[in-house]
Gaussian input, Z-matrix of N, CA and C with variables (Angstrom, degrees):
# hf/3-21g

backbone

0 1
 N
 C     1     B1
 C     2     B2     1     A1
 N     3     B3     2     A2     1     D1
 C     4     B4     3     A3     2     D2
 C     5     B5     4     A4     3     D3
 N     6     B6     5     A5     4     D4
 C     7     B7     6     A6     5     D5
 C     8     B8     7     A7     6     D6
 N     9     B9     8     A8     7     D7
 C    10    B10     9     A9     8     D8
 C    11    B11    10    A10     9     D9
 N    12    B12    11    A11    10    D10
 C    13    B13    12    A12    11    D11
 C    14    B14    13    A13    12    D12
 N    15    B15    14    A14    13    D13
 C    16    B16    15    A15    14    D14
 C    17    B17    16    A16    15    D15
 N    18    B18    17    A17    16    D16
 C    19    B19    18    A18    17    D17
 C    20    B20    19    A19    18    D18
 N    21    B21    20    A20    19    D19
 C    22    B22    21    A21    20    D20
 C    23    B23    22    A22    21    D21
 N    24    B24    23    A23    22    D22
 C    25    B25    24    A24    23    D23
 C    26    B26    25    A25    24    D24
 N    27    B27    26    A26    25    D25
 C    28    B28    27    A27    26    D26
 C    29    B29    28    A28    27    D27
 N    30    B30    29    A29    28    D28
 C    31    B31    30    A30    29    D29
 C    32    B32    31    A31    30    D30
 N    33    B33    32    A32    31    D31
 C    34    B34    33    A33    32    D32
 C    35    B35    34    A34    33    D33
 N    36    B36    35    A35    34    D34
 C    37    B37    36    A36    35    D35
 C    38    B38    37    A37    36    D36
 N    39    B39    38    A38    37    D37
 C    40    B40    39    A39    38    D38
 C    41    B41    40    A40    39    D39
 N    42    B42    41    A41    40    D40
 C    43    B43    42    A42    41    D41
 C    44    B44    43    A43    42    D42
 N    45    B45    44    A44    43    D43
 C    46    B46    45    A45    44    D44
 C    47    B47    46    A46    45    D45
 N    48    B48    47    A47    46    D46
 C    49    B49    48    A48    47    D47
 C    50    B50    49    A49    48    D48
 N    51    B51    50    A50    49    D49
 C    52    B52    51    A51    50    D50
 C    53    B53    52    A52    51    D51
 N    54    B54    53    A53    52    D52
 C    55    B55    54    A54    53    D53
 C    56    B56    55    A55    54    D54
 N    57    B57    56    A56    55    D55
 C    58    B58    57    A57    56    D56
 C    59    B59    58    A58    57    D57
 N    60    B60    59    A59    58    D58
 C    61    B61    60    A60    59    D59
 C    62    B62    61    A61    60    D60
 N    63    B63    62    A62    61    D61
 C    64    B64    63    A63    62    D62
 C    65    B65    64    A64    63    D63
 N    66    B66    65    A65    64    D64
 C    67    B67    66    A66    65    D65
 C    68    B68    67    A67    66    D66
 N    69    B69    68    A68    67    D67
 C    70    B70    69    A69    68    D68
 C    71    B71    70    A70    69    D69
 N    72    B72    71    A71    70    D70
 C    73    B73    72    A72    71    D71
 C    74    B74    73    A73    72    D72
 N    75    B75    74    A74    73    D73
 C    76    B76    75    A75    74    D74
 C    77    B77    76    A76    75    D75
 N    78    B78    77    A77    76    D76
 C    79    B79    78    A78    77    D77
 C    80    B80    79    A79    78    D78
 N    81    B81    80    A80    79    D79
 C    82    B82    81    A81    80    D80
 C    83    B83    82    A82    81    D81
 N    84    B84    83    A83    82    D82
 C    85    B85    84    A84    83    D83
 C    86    B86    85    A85    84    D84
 N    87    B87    86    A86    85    D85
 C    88    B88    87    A87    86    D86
 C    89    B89    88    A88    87    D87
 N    90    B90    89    A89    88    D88
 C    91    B91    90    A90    89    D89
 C    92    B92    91    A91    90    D90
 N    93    B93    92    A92    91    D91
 C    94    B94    93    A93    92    D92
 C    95    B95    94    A94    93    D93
 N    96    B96    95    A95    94    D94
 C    97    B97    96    A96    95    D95
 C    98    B98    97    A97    96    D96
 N    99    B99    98    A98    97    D97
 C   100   B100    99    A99    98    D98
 C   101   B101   100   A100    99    D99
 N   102   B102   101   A101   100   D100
 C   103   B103   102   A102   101   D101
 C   104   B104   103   A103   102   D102
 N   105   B105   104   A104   103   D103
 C   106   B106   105   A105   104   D104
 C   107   B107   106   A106   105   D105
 N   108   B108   107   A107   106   D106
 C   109   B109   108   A108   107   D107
 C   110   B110   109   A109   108   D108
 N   111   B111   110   A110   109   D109
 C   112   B112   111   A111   110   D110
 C   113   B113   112   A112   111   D111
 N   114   B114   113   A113   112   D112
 C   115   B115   114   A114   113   D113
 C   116   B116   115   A115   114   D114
 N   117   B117   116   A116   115   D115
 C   118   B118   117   A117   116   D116
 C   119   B119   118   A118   117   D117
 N   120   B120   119   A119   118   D118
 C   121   B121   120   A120   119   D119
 C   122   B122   121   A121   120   D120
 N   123   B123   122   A122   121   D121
 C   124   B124   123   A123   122   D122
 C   125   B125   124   A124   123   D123
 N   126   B126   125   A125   124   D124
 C   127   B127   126   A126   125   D125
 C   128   B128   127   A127   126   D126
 N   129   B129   128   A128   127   D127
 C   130   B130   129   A129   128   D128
 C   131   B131   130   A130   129   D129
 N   132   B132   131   A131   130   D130
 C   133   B133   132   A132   131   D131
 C   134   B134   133   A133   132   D132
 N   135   B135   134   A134   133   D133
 C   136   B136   135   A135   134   D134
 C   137   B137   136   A136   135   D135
 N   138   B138   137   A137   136   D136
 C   139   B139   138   A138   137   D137
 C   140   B140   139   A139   138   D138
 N   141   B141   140   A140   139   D139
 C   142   B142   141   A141   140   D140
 C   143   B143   142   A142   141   D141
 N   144   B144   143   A143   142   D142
 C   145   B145   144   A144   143   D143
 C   146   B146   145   A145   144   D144
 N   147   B147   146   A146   145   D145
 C   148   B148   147   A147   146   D146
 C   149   B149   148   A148   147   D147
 N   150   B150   149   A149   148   D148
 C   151   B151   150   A150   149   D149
 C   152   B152   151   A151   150   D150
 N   153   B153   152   A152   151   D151
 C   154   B154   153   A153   152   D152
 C   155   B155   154   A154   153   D153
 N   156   B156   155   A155   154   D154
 C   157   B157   156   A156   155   D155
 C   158   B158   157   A157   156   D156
 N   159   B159   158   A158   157   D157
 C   160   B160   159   A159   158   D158
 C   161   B161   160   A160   159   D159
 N   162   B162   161   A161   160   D160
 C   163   B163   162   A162   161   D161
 C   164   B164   163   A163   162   D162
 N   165   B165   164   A164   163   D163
 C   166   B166   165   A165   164   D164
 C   167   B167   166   A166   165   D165
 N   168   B168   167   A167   166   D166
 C   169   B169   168   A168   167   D167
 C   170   B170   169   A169   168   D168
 N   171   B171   170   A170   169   D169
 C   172   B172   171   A171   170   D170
 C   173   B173   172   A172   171   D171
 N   174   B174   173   A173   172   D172
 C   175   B175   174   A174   173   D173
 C   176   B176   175   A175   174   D174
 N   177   B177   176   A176   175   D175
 C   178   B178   177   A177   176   D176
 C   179   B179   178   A178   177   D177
 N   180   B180   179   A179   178   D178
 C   181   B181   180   A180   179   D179
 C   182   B182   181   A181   180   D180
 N   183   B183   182   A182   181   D181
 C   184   B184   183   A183   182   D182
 C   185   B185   184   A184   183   D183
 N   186   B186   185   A185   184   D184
 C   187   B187   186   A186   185   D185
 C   188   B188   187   A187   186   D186
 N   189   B189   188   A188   187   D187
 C   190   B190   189   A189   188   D188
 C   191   B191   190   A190   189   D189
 N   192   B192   191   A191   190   D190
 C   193   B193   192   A192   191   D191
 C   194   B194   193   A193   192   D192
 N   195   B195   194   A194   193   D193
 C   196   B196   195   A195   194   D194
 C   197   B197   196   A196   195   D195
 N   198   B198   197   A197   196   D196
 C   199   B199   198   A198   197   D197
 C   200   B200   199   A199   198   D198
 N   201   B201   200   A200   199   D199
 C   202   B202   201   A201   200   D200
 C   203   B203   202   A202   201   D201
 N   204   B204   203   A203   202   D202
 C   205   B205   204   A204   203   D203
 C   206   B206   205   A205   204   D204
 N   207   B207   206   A206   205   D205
 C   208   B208   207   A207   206   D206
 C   209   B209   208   A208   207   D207
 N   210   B210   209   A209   208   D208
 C   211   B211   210   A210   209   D209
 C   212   B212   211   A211   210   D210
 N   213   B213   212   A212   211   D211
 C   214   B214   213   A213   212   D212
 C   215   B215   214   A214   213   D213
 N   216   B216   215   A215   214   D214
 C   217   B217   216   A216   215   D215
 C   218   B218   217   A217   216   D216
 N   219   B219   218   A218   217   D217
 C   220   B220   219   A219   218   D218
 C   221   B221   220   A220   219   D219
 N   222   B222   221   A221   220   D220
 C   223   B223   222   A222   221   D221
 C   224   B224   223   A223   222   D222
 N   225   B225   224   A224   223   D223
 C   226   B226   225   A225   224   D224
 C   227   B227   226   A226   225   D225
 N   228   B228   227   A227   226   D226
 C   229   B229   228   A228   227   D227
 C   230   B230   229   A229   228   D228
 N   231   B231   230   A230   229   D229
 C   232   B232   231   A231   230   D230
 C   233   B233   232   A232   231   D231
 N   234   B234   233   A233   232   D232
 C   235   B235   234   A234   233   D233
 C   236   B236   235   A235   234   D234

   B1=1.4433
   B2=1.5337
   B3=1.2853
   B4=1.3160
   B5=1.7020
   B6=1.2507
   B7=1.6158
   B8=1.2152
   B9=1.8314
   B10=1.2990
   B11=2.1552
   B12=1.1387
   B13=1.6393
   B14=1.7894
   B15=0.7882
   B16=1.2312
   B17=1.3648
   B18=1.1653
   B19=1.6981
   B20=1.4101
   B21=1.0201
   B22=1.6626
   B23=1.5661
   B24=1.3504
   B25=1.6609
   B26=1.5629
   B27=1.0071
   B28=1.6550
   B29=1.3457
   B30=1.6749
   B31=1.5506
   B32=1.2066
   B33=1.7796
   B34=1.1948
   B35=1.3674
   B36=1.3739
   B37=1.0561
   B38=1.8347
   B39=1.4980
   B40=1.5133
   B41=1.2146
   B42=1.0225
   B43=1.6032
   B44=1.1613
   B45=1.8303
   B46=1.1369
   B47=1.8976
   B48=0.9795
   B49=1.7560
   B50=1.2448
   B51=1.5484
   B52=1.4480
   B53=1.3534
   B54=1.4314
   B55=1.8312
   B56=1.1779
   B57=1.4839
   B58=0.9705
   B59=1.7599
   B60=1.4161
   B61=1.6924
   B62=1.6716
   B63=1.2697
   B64=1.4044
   B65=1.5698
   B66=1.0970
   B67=1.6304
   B68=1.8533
   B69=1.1479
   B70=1.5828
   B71=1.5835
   B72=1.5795
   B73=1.0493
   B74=1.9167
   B75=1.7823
   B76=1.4716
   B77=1.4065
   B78=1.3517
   B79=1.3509
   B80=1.8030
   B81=1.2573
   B82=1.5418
   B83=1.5120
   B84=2.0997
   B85=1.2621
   B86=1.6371
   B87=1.3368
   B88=1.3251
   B89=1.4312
   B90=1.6938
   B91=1.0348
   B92=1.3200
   B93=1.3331
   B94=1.7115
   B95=1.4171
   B96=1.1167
   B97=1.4036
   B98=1.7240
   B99=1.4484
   B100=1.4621
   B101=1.2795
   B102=1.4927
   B103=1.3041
   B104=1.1626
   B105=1.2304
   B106=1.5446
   B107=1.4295
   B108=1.6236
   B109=1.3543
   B110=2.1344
   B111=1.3650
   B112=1.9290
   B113=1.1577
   B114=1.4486
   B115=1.7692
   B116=1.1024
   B117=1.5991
   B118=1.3945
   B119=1.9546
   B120=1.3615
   B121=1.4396
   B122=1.6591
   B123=2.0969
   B124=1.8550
   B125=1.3177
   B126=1.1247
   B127=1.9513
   B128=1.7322
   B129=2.0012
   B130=1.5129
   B131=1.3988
   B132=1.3481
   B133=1.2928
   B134=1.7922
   B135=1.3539
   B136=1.7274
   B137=1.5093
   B138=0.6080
   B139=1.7670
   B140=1.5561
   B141=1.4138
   B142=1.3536
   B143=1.6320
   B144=1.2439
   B145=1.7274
   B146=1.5791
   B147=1.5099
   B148=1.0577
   B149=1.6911
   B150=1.9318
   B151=1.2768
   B152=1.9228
   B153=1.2832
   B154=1.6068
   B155=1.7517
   B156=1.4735
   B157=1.3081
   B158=1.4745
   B159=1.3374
   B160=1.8832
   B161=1.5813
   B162=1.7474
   B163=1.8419
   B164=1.5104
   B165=1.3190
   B166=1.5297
   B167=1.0532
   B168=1.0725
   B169=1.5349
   B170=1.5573
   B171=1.5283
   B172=1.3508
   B173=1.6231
   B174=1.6330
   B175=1.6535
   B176=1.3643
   B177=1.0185
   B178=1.8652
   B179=1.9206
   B180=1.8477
   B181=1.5229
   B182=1.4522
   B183=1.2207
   B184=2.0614
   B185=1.9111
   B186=1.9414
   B187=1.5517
   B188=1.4221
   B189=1.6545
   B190=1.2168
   B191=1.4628
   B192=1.1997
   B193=1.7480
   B194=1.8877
   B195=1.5067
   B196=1.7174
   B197=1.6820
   B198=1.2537
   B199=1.5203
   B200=1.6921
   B201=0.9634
   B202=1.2704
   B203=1.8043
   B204=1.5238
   B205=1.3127
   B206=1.5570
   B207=1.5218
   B208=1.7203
   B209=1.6045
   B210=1.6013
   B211=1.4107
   B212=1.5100
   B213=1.6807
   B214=1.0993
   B215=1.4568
   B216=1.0624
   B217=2.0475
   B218=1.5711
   B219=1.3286
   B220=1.5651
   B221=0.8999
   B222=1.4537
   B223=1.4161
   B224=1.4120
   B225=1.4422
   B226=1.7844
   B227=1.5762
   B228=1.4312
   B229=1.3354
   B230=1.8530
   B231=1.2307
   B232=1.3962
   B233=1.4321
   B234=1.6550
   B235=0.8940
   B236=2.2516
   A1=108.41
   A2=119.12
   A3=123.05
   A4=132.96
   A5=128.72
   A6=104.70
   A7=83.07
   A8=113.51
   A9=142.06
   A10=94.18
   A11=81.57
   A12=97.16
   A13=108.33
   A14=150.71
   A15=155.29
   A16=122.13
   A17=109.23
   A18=129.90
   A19=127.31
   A20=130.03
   A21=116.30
   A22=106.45
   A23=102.85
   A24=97.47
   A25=102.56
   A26=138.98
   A27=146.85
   A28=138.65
   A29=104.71
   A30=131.99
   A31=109.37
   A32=115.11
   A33=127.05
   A34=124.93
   A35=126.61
   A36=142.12
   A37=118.92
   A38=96.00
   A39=126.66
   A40=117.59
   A41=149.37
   A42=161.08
   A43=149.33
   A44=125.25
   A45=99.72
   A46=121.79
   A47=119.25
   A48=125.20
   A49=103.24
   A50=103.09
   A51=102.35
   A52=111.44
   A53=139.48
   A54=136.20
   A55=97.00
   A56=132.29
   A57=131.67
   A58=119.85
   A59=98.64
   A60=104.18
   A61=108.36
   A62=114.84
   A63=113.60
   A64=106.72
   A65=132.36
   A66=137.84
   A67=99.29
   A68=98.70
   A69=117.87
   A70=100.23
   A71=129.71
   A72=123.98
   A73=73.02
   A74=105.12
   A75=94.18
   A76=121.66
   A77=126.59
   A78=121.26
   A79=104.82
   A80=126.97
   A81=127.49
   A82=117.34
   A83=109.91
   A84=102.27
   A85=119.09
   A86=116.90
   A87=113.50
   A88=107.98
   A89=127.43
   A90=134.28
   A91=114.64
   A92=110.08
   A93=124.10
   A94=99.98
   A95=143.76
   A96=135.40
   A97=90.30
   A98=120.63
   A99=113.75
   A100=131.97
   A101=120.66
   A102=131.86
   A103=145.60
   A104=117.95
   A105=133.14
   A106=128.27
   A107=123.94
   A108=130.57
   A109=109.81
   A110=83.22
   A111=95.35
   A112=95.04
   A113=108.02
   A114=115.48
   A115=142.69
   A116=87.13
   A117=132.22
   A118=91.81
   A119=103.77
   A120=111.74
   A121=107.66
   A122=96.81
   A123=115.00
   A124=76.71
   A125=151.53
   A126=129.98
   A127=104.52
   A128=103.41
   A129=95.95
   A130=116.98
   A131=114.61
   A132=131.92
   A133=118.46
   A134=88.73
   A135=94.95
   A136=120.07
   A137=146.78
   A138=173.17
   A139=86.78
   A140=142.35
   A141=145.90
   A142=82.72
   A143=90.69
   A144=113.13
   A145=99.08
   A146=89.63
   A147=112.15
   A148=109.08
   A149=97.68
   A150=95.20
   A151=134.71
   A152=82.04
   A153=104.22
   A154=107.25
   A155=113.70
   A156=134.38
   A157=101.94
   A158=97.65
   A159=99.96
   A160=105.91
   A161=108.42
   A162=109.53
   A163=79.61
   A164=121.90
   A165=117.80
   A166=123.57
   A167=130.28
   A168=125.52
   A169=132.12
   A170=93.25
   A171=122.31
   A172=130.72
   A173=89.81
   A174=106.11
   A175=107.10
   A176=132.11
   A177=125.92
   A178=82.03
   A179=93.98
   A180=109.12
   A181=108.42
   A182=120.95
   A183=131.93
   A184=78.41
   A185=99.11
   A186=92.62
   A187=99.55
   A188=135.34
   A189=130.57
   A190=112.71
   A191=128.42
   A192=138.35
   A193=111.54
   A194=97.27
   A195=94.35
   A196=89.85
   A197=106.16
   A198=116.35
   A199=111.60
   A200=125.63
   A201=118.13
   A202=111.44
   A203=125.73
   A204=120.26
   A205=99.51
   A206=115.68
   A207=110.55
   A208=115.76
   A209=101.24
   A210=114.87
   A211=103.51
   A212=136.40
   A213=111.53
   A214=123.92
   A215=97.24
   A216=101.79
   A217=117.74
   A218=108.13
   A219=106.09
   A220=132.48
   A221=114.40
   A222=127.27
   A223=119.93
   A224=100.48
   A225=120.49
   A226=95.24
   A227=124.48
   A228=128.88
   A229=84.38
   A230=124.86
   A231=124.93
   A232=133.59
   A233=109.54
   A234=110.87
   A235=78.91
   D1=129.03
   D2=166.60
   D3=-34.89
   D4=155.24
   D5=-176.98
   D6=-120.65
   D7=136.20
   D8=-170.57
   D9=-110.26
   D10=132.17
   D11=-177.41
   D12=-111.45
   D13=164.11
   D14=147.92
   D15=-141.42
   D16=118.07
   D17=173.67
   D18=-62.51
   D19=112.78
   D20=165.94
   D21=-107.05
   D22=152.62
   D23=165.29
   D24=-129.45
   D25=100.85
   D26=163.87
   D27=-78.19
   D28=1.64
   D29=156.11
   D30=-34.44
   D31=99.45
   D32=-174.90
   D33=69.41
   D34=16.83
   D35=159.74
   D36=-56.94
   D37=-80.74
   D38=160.19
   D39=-86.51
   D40=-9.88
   D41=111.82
   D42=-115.78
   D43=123.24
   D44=-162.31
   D45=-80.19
   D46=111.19
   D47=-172.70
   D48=-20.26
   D49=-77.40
   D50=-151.36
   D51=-64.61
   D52=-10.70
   D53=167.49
   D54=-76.85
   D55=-56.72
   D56=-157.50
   D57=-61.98
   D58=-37.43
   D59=175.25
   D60=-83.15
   D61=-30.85
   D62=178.21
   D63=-72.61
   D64=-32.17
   D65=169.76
   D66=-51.75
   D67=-38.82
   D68=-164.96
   D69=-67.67
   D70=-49.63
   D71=-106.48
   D72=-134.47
   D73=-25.88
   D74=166.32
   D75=-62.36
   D76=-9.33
   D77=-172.59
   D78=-91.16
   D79=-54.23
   D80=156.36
   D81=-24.70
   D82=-53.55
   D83=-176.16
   D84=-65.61
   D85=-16.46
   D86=-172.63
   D87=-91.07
   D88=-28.86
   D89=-173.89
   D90=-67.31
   D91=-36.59
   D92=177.21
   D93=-99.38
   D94=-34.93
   D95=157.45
   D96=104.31
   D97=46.81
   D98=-177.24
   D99=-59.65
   D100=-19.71
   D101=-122.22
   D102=20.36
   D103=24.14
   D104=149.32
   D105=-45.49
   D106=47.72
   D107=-144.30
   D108=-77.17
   D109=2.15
   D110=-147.65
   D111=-122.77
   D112=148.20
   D113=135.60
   D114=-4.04
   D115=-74.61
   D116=-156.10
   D117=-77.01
   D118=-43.98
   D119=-161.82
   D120=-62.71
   D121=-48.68
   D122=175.97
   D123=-49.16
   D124=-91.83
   D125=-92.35
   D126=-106.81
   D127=-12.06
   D128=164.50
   D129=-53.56
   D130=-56.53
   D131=169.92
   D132=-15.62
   D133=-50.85
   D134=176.27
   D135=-77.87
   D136=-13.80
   D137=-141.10
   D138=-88.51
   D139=-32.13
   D140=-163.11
   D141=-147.28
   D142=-172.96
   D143=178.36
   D144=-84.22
   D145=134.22
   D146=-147.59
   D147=-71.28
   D148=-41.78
   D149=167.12
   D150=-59.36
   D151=-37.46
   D152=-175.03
   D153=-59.33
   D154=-25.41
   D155=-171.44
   D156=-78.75
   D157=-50.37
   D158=-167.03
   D159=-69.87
   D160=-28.92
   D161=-169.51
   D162=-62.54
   D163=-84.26
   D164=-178.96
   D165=-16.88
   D166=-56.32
   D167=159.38
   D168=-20.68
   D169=-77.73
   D170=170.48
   D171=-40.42
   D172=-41.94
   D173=-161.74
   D174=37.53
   D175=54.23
   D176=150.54
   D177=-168.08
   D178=121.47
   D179=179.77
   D180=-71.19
   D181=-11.07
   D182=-165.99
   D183=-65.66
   D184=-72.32
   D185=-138.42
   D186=-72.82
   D187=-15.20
   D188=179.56
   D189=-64.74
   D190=-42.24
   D191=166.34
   D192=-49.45
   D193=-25.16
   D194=-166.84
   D195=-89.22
   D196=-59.84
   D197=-177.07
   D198=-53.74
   D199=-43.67
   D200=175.68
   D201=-71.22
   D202=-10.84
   D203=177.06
   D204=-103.06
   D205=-20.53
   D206=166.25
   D207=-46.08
   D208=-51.13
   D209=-167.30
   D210=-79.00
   D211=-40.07
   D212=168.45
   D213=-51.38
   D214=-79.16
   D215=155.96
   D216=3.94
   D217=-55.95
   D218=169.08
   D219=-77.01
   D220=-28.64
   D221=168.66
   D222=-60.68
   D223=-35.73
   D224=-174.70
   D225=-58.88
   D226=-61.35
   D227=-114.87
   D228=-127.76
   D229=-22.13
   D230=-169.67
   D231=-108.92
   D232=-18.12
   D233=-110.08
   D234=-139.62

């Protein structure tokens, strides 16, 4: 018998993502001091990969690797 899969997607269903990770992601920006002060500023970031966005950001790969495992971390544990 065939194996039948079914998909859900609930992105913003039970939470909306994008407040919820940017609520998230204000605590990283202040800790690393990114200047990512905005919205508008978090969700440019995503527009490309997200990591690849923040090294760019950053210009120094040390604090973009720490800051990007701050914010998983929150996501993991908070979120």
């Amino acid at each position: 018998m065939p194996l039948r899969t079914v998909l859900f997607d609930f992105d913003g269903t039970l939470v909306d993502t994008r407040v919820a990770s940017w609520l998230l992601f204000e605590q990283t920006n202040r800790e690393f001091a990114l200047g990512l002060d905005t919205q508008a500023q978090f969700f440019q970031v995503f527009e490309g990969n997200f990591f690849a966005s923040l090294a760019r950001h950053c210009g120094d790969e040390a604090v973009a690797e720490a800051a990007a495992a701050h914010f998983m971390e929150l996501i993991r544990t908070r979120y």
